[in-house]
MIRO-316855 format. One record per residue: x, y, z of N, C-alpha, C, O in turn; residue number from 1. Coordinates in Angstrom, 2 decimals, decimal comma. Example, Ala and Ser with C-alpha at 12.3 -4.5 7.8 and 13.67 -1.06 7.14 Angstrom:
<lumtis>
    n_east   n_north      n_up   ca_east   ca_north     ca_up    c_east   c_north      c_up    o_east   o_north      o_up   resi
     13,19     -5,69      7,80     12,30      -4,50      7,80     13,20     -3,30      7,80     14,24     -3,32      8,46      1
     12,85     -2,25      7,08     13,67      -1,06      7,14     12,90      0,03      7,87     13,41      1,14      8,04      2
</lumtis>
This chain:
<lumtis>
    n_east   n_north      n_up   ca_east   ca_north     ca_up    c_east   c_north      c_up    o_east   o_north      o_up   resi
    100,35    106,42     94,68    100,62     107,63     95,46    100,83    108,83     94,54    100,28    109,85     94,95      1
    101,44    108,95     93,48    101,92     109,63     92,40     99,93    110,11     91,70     99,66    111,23     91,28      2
     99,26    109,35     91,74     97,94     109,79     91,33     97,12    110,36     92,36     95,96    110,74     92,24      3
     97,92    110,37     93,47     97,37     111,23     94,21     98,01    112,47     94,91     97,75    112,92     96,03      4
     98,73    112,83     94,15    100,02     114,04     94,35    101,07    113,47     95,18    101,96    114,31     95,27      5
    101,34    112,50     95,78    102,44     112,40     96,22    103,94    112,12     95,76    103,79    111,51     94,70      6
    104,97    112,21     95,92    105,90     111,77     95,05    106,97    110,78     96,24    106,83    111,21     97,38      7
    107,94    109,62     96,16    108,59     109,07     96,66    110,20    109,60     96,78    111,14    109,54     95,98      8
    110,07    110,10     98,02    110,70     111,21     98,68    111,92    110,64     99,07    112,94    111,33     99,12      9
    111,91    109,18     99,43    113,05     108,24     99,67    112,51    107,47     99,80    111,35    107,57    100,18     10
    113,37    105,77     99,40    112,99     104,63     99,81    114,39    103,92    100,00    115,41    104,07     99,33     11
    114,15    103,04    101,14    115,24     102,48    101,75    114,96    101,04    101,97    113,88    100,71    101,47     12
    115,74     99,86    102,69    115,57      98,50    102,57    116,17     98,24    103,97    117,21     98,84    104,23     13
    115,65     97,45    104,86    115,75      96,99    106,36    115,79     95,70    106,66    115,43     94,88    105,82     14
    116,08     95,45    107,45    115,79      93,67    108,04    114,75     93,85    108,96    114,63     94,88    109,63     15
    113,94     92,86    109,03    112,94      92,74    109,56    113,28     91,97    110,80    114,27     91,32    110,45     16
    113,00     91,64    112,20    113,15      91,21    113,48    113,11     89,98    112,81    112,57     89,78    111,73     17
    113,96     88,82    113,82    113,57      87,81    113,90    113,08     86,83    115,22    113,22     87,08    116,42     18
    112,41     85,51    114,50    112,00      85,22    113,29    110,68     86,48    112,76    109,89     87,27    113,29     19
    111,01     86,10    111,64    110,28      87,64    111,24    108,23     87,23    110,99    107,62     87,12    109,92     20
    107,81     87,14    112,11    106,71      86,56    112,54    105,59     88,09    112,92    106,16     89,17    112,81     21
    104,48     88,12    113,22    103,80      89,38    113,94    104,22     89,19    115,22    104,49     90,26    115,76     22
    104,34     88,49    115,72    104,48      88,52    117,31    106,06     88,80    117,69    106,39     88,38    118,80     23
    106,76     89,27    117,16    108,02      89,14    117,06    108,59     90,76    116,33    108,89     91,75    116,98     24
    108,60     90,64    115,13    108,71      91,96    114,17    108,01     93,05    114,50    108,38     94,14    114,92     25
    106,75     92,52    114,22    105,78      93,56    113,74    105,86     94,68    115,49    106,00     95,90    115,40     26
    105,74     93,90    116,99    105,93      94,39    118,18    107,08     95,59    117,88    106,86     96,80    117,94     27
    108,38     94,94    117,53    109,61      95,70    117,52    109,12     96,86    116,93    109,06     97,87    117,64     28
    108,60     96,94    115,27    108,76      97,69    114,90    108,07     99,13    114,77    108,40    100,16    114,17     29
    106,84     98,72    115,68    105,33      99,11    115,83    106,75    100,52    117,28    107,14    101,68    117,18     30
    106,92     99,58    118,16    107,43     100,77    118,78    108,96    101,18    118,85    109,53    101,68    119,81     31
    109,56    100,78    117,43    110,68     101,30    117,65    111,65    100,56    118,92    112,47    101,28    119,49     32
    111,56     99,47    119,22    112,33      98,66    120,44    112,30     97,49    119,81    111,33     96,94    119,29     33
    113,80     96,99    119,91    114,17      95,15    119,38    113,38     94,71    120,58    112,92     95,16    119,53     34
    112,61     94,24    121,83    112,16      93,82    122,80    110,53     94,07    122,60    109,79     95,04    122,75     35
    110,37     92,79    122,21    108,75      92,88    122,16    107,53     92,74    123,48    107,66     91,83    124,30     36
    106,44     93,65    123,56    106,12      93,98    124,60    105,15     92,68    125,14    104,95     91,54    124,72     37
    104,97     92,98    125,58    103,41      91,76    126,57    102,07     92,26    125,70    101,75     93,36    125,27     38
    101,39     90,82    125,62    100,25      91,10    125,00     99,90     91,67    123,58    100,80     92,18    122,90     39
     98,70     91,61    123,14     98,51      91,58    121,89     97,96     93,36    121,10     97,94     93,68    119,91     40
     97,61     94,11    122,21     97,28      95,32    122,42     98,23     96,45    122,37     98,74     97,00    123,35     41
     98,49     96,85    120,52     99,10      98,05    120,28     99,16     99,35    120,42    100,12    100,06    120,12     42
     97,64     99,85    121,10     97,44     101,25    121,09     98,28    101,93    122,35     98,78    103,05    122,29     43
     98,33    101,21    123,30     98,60     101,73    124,52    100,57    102,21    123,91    101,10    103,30    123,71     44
    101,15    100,65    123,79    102,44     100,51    123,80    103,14    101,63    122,72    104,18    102,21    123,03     45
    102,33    101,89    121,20    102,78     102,93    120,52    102,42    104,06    120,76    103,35    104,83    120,50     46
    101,37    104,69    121,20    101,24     105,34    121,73    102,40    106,63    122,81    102,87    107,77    122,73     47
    102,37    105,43    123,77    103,23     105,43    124,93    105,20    105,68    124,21    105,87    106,67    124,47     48
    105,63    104,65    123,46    106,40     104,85    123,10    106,88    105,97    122,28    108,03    106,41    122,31     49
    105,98    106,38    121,59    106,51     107,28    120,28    106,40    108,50    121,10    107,43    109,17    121,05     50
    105,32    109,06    121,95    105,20     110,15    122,70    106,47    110,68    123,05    107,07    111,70    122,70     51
    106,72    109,82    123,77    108,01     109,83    124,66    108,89    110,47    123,82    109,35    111,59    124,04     52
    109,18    109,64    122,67    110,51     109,87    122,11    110,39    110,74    121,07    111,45    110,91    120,46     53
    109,30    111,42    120,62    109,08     112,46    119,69    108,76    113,44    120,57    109,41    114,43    120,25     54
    108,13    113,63    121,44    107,31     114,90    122,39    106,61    115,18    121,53    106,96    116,25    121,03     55
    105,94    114,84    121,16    104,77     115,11    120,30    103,37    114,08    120,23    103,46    112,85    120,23     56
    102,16    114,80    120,16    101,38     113,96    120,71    101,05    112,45    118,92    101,03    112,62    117,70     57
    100,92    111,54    119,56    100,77     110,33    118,81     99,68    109,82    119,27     99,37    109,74    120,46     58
     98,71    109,23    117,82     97,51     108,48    118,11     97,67    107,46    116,89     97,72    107,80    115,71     59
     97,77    105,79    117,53     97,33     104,85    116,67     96,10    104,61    116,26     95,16    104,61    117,06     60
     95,98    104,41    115,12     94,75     104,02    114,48     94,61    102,88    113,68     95,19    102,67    112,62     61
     93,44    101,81    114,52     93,96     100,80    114,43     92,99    100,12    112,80     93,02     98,90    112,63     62
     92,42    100,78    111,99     91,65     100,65    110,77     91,64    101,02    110,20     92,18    102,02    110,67     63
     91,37    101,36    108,72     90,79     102,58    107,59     89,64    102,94    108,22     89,50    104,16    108,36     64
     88,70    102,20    108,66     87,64     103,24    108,88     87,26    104,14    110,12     86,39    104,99    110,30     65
     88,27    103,62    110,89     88,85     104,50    112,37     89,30    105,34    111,29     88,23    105,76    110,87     66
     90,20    105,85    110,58     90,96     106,85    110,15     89,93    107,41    109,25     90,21    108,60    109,11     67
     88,89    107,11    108,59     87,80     108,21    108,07     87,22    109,10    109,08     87,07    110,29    108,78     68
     86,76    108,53    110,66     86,13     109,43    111,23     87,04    110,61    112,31     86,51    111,15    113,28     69
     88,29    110,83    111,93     89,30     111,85    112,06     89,05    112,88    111,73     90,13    113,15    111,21     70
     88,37    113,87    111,57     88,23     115,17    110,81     88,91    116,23    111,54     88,37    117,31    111,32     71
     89,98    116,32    112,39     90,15     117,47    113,12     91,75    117,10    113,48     92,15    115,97    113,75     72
     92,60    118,33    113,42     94,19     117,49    113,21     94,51    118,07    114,72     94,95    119,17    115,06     73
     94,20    117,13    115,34     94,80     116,81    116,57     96,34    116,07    117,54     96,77    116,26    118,67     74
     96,61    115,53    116,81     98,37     114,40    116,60     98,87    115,40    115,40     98,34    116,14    114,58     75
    100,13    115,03    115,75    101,15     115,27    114,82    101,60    114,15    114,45    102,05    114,36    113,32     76
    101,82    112,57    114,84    102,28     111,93    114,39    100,73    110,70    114,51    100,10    110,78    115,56     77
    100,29    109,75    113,55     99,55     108,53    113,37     99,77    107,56    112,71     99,78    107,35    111,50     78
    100,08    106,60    114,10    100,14     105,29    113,12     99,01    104,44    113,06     98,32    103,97    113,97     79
     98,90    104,29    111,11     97,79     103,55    110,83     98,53    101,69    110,85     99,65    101,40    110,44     80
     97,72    100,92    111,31     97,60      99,14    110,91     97,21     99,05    110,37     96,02     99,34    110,54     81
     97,59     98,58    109,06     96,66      98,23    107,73     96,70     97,02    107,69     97,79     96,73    107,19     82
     96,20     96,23    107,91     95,67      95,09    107,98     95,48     94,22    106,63     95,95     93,09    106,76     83
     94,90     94,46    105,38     94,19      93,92    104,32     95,28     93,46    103,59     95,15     92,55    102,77     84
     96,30     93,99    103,80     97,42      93,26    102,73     98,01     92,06    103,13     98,23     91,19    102,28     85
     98,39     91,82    104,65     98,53      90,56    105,14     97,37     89,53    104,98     97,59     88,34    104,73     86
     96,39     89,95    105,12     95,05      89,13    104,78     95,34     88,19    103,47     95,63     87,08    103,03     87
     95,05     89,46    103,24     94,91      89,20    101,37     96,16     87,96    101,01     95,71     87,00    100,39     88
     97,73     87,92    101,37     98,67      87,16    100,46     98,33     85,39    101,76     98,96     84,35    101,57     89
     97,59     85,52    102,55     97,49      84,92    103,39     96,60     83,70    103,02     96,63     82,57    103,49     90
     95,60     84,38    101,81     94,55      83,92    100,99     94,81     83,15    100,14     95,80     83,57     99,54     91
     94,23     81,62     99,49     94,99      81,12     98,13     94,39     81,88     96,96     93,27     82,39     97,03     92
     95,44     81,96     95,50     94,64      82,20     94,80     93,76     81,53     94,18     92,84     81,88     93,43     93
     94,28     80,08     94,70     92,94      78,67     93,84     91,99     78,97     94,48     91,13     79,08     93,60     94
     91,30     79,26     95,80     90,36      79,61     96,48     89,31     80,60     95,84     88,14     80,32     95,60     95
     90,05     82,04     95,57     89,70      83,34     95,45     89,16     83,70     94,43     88,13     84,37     94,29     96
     90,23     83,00     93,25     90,76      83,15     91,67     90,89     84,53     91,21     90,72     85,01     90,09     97
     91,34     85,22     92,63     91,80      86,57     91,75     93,48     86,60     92,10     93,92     86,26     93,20     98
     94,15     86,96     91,21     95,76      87,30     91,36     95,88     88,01     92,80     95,02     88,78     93,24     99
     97,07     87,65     93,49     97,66      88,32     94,58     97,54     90,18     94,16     96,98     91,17     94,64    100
     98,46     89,85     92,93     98,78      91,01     92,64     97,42     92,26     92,20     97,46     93,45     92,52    101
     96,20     91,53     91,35     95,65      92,46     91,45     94,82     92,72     92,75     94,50     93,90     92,91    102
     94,57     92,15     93,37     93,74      92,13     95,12     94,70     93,08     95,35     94,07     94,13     95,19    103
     95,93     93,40     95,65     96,81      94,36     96,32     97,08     95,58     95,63     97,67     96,52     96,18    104
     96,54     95,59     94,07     96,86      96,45     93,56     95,23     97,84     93,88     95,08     99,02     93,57    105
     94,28     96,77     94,67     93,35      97,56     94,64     93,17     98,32     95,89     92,67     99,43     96,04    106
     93,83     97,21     97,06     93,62      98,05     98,23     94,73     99,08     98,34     94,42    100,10     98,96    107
     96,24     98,98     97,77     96,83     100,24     97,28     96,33    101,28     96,95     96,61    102,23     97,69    108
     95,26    101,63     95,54     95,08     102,03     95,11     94,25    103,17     95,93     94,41    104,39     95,94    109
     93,03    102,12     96,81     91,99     102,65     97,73     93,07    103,66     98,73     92,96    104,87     98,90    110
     94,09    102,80     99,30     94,59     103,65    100,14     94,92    104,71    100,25     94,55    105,58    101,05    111
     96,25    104,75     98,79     96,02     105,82     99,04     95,48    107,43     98,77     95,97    108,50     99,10    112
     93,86    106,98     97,83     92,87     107,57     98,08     92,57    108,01     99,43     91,92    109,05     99,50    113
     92,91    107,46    100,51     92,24     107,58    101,78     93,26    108,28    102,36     92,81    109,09    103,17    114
     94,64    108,30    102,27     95,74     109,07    102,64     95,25    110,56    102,14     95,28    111,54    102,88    115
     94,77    110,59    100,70     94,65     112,28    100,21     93,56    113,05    101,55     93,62    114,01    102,31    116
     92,54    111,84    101,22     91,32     112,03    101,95     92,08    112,62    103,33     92,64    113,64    103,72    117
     91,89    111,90    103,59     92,67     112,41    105,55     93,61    113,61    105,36     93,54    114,35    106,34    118
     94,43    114,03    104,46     95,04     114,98    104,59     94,68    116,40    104,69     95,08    117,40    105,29    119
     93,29    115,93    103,46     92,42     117,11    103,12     91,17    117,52    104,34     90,71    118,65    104,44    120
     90,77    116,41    105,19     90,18     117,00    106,24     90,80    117,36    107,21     90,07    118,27    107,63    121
     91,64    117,30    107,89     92,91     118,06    108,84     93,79    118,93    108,52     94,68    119,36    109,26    122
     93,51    119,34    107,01     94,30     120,43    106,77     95,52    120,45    106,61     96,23    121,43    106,85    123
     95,97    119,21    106,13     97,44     118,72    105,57     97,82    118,37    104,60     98,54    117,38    104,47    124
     97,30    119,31    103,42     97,65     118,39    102,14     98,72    118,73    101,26     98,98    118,36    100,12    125
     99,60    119,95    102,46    100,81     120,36    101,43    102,18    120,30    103,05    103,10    121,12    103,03    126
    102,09    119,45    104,04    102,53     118,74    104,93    102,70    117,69    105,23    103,76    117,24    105,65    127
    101,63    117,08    105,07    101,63     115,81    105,49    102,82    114,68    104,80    103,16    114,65    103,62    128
    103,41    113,64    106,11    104,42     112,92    105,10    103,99    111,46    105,20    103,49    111,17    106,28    129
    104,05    110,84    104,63    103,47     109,44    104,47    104,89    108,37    104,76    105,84    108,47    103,98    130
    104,96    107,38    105,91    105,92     106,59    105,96    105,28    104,94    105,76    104,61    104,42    106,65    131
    105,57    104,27    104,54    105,13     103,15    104,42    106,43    102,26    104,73    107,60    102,47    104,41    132
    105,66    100,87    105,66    107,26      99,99    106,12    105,70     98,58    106,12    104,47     98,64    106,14    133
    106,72     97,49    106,10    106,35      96,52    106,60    106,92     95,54    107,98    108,09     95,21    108,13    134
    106,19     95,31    108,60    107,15      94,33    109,67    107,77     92,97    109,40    108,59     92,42    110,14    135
    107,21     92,41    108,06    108,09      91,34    107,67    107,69     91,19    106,02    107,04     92,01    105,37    136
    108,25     89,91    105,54    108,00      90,19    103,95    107,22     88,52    104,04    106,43     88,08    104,88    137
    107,81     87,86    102,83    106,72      86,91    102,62    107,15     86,04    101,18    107,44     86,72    100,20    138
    107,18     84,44    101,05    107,57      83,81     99,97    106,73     82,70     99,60    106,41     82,04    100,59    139
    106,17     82,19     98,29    105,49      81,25     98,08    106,65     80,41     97,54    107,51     80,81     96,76    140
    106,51     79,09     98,13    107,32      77,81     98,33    106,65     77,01     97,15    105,68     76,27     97,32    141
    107,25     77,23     95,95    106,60      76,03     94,80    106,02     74,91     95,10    105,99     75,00     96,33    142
    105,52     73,83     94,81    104,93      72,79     94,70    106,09     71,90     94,53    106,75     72,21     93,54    143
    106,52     70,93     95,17    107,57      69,90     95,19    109,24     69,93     95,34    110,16     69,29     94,84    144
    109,09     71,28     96,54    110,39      71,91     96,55    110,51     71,19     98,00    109,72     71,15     98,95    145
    111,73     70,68     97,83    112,57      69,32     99,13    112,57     69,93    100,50    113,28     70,86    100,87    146
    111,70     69,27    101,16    111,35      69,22    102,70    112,16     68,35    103,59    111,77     67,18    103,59    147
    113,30     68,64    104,44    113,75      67,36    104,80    112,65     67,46    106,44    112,05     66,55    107,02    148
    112,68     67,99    106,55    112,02      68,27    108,58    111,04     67,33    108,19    110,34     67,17    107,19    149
    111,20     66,73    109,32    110,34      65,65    109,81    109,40     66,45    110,91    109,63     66,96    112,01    150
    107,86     66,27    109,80    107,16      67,37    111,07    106,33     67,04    112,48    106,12     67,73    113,48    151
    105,91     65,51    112,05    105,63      65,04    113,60    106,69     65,14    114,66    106,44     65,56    115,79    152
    107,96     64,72    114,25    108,91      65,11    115,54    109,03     66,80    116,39    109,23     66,99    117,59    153
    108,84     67,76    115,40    108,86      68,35    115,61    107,47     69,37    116,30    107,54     70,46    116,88    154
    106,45     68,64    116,02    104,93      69,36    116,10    104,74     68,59    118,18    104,11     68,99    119,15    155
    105,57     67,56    117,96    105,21      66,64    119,25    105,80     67,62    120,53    105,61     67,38    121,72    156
    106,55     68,78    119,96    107,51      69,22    120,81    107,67     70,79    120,70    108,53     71,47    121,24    157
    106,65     71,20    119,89    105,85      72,94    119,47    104,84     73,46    120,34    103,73     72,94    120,40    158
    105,24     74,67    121,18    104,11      75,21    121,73    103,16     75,96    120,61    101,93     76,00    120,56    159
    103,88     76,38    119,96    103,22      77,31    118,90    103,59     76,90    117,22    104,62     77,41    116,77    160
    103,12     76,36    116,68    103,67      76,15    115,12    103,15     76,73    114,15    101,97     77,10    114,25    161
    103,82     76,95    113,04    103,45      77,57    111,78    104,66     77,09    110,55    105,76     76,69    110,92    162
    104,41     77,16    109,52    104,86      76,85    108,80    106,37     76,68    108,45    107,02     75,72    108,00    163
    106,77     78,19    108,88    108,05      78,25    108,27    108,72     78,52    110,07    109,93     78,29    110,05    164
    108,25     78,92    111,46    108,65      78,59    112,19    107,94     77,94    113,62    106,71     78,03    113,59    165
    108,39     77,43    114,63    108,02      77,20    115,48    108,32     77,66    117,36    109,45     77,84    117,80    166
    107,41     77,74    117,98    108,27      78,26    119,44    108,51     76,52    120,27    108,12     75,43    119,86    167
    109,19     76,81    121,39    109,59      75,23    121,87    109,70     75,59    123,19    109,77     76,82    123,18    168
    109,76     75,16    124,44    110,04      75,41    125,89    111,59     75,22    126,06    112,15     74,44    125,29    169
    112,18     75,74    126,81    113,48      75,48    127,28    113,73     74,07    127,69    114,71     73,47    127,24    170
    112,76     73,43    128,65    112,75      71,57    128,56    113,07     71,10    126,86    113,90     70,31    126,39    171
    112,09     71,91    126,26    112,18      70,83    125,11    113,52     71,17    124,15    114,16     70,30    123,57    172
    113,82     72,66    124,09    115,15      72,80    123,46    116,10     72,31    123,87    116,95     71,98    123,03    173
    116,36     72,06    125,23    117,64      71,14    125,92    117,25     70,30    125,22    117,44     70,73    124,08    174
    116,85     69,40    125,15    116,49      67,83    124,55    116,70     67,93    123,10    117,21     66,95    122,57    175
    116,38     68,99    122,33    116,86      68,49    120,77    118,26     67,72    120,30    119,40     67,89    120,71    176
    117,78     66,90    119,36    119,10      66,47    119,51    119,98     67,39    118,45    119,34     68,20    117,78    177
    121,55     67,32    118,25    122,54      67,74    117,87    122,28     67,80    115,99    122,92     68,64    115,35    178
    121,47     67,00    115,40    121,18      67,20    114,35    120,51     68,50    113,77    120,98     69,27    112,93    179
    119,20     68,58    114,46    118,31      69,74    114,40    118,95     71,08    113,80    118,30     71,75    112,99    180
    120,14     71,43    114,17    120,90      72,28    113,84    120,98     72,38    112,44    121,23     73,52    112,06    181
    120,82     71,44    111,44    120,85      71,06    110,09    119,52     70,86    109,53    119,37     70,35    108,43    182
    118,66     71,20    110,16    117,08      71,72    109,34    116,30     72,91    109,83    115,17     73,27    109,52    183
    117,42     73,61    110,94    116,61      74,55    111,26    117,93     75,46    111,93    118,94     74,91    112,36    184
    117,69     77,05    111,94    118,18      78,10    112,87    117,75     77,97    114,30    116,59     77,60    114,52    185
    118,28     78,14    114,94    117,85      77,61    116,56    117,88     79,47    117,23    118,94     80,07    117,05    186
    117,03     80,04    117,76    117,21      81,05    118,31    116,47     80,96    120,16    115,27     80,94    120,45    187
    117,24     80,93    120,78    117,33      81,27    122,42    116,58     82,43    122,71    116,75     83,49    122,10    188
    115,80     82,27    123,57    115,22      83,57    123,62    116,22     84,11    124,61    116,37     85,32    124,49    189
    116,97     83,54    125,56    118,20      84,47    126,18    119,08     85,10    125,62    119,50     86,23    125,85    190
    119,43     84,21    124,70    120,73      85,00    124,09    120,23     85,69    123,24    121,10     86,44    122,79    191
    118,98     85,90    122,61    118,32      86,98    121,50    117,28     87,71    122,26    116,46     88,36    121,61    192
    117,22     87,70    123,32    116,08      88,48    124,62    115,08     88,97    123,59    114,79     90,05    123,08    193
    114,55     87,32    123,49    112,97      86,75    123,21    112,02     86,74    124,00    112,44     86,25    125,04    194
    110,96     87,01    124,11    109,77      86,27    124,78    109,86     84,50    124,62    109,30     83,93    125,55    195
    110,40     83,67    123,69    110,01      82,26    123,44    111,43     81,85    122,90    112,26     82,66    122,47    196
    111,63     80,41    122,96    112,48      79,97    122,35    111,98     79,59    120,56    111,09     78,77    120,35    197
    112,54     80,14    119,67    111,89      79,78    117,96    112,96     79,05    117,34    114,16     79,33    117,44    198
    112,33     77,86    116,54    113,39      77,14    115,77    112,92     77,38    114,04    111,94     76,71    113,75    199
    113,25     77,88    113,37    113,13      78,61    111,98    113,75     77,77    110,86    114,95     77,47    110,86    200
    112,92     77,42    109,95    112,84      76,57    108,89    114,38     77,00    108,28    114,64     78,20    108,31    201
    115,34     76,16    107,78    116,43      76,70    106,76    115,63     76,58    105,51    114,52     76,07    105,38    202
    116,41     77,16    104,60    116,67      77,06    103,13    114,74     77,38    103,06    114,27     78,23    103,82    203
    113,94     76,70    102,19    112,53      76,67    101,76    111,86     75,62    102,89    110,68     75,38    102,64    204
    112,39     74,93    104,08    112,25      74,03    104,52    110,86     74,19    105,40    110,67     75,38    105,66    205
    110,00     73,47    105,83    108,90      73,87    106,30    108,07     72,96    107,22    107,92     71,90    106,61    206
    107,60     72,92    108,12    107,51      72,68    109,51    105,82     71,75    109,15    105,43     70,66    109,56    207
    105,10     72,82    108,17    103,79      72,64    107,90    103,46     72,49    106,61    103,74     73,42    105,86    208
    102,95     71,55    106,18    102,56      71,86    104,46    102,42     72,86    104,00    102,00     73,68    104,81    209
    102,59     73,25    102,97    102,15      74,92    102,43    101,34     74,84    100,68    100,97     73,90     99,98    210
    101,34     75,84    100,56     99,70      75,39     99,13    100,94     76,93     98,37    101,44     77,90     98,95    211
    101,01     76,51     97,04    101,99      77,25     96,51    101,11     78,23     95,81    101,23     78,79     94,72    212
    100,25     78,27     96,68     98,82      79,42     95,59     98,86     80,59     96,85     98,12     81,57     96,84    213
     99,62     80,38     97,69     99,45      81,62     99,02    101,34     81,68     99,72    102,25     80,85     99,63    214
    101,27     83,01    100,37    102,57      83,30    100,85    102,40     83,27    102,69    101,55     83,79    103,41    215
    103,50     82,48    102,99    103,90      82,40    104,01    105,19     83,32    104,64    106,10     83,70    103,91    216
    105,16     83,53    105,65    106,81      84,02    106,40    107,28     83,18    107,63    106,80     82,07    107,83    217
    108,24     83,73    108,47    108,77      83,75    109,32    110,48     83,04    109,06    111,37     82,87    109,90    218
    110,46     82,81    108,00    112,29      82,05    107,90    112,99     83,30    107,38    112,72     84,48    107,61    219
    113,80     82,86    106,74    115,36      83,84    106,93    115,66     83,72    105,56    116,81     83,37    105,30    220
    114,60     84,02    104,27    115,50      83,91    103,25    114,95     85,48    103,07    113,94     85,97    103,59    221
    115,86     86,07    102,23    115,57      87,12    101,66    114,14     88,05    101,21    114,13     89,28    101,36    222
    113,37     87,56    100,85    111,95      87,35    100,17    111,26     88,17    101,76    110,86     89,33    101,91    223
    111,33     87,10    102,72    110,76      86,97    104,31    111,50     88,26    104,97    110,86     89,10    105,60    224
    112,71     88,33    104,80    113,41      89,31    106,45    113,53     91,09    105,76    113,45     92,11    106,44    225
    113,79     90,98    103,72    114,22      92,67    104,00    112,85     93,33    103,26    112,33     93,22    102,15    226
    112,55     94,08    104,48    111,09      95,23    104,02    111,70     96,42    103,37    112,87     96,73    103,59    227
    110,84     97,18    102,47    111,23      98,45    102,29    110,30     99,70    103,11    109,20     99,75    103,67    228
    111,44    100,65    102,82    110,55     101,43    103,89    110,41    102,95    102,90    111,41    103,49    102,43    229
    109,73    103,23    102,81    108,91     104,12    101,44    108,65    105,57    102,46    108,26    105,63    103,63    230
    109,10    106,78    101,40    108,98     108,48    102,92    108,08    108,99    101,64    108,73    109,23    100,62    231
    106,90    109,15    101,59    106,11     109,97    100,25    105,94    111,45    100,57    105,44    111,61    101,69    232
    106,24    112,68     99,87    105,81     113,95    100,45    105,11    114,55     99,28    105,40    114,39     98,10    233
    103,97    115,42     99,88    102,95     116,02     98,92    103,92    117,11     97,47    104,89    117,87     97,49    234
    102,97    116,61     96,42    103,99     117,60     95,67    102,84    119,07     95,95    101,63    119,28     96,04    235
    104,08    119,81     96,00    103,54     121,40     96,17    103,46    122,21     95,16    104,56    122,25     94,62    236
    102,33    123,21     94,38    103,13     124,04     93,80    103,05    125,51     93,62    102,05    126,15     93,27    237
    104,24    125,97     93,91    103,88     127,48     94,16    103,69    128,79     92,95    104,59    129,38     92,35    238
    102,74    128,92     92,87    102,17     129,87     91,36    102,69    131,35     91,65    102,30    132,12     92,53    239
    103,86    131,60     90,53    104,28     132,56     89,99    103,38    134,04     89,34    102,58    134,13     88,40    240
    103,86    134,97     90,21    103,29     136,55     89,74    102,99    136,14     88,54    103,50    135,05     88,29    241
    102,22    136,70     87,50    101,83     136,34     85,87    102,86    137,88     85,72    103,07    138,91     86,35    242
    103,17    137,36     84,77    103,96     138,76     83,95    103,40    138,98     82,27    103,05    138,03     81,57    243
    103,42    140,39     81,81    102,60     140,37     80,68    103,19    141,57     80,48    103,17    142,59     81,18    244
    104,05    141,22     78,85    104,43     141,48     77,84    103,59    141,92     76,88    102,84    141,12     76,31    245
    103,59    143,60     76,49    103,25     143,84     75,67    103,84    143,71     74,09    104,82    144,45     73,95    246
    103,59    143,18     73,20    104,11     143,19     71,96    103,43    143,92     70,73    103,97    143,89     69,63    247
</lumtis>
């Protein structure tokens, strides 16, 4: 951002929704509400939400290359989905054989090239403010780090599974037995006004095999729940009368 005039204006550190999943977080945070909406379709719901509560007109944009064909500054406020970075740590690196870190260091890089870009065709390049957040974070689980969950018991009795958590029906959460409590966080969707009931891996513990060459989320260690949230503002600069000294 700094190579592209911006400077980091503030940065701050958050908890991410739980379990800190897309269907879960990313909803909350997309519109500003702990209560995640129906369905998988963000434009309407942020849209709708941010309007409201800014009075100001808002347009999601749901790509980079939706956000190239913008040329005219119409919104005051846009939220972009960037997509490629979840991709990307989602990826192994035994697969790929390129580092996490440099794959991310490039679509960074591109980006925010594409942030200047957009500023400079709408006529914002000494306005515009850049808010970077994530909806959850993300941890690679070494190779031979102690699994106690027993995952057929638990897969026999998953509407939805993934690694580090799972959803369950209210039939089937009554029925867990009294142990469960000791390999996993138990969250109610009543008493946490969920869409689903989720039972969330403790400690590194994990529901699904995992490949220590790629990053997973949704548990509760540190790594997974706190995002940072990054405010970038254009550096400006304002050129001084010349003064001239005769000597």
């Amino acid at each position: 951002m700094q190579h592209q005039g911006y400077y980091e204006h503030d940065l701050s550190y958050c908890f991410s929704m739980l379990p800190s999943c897309t269907s879960v977080s990313k909803k909350c945070l997309i519109t500003g509400h702990y209560l995640p909406f129906d369905g998988t379709a963000y434009k309407k719901p942020v849209e709708t939400a941010w309007s409201g509560r800014l009075g100001r007109p808002v347009l999601y944009v749901g790509s980079i290359g939706e956000l190239r064909t913008i040329t005219q500054r119409q919104h005051d406020v846009y939220f972009l989905n960037y997509l490629p970075l979840d991709i990307t740590l989602h990826q192994s690196e035994y697969q790929t054989g390129v580092s996490h870190a440099q794959a991310i260091r490039g679509y960074l890089t591109s980006l925010a090239g594409d942030f200047r870009a957009f500023a400079r065709r709408i006529g914002a390049e000494r306005d515009l403010m850049v808010i970077v957040v994530s909806d959850h974070g993300s941890t690679r689980i070494p190779k031979g780090t102690v699994n106690v969950i027993q995952g057929k018991f638990y897969r026999d009795r998953a509407e939805d599974e993934h690694h580090r958590y799972i959803s369950v029906t209210d039939a089937e959460l009554a029925k867990l037995p009294k142990n469960a409590k000791y390999d996993c966080y138990i969250l109610g969707r009543e008493t946490f006004e969920l869409d689903a009931n989720y039972l969330v891996a403790r400690r590194l513990y994990r529901f699904l095999p995992t490949d220590e060459n790629t990053y997973i989320h949704g548990g509760l260690t540190p790594e997974e729940t706190l995002v940072p949230l990054a405010v970038y503002l254009p550096i400006t600069v304002s050129p001084r009368p010349r003064v001239l000294r005769l000597i």
